[in-house]
C-alpha positions as CSV (number, residue, x, y, z in Angstrom):
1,X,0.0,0.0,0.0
2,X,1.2,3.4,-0.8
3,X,1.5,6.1,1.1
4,X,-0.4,9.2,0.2
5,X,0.8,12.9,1.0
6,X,-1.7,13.3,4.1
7,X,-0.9,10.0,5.5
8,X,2.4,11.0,5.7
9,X,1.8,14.7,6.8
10,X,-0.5,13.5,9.6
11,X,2.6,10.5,11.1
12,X,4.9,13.6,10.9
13,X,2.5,15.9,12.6
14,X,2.4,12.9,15.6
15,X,6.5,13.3,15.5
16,X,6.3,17.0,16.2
17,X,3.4,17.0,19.0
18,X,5.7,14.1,20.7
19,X,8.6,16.0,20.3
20,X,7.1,18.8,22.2
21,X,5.1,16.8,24.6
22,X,9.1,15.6,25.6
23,X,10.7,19.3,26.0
24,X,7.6,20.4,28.2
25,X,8.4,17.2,30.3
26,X,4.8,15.3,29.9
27,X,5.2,12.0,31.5
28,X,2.7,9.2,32.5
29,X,1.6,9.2,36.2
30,X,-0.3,5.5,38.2
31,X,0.2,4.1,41.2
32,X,1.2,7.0,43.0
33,X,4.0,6.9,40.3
34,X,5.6,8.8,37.6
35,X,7.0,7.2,34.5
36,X,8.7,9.4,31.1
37,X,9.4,6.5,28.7
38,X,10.6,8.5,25.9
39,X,13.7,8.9,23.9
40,X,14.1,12.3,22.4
41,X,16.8,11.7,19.9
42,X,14.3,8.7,18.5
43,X,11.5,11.2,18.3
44,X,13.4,14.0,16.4
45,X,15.1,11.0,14.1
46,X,11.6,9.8,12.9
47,X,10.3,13.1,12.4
48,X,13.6,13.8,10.5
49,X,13.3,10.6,8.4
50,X,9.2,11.8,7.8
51,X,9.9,15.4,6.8
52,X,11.8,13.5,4.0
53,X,9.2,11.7,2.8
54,X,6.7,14.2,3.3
55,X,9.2,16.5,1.1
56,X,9.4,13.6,-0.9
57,X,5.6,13.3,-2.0
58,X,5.3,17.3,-2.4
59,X,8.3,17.1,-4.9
60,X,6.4,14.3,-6.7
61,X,2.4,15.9,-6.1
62,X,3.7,19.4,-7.7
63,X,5.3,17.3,-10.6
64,X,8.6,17.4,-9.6
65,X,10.7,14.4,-10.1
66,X,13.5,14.0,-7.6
67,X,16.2,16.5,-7.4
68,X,19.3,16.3,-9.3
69,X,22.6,17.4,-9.7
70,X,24.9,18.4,-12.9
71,X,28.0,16.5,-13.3
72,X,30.2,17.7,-15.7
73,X,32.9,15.6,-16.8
74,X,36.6,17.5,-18.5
């Protein structure tokens, strides 16, 4: 199954709220405990790795093809 542009705008979306749930310190409270089970640097590499693809299915939505770069050979 392929992955259409607002699929992958809304996983990237749930990257970014995460991310910021981490830097204002949310965290998971039961028991008369408090549990953070969260890696940052996870979070901001998955929302790294879906602004590329989300990039990715702009380039190709606007008609773009990929990007590409001029080699010139002497």
């Amino acid at each position: 199954m392929a992955m259409n542009l607002e699929q992958a705008r809304a996983i990237l979306q749930r990257y970014v709220d995460a991310e910021q749930e981490v830097l204002l310190g949310k965290s998971t409270s039961f028991g008369g405990r408090t549990l953070t089970m969260v890696d940052l640097g996870e979070i901001r590499r998955g929302r790294q790795e879906w602004e590329r693809k989300v990039q990715s299915l702009e380039r190709l939505a606007g008609g773009q093809s990929r990007p590409y770069k001029l080699a010139t050979f002497e």
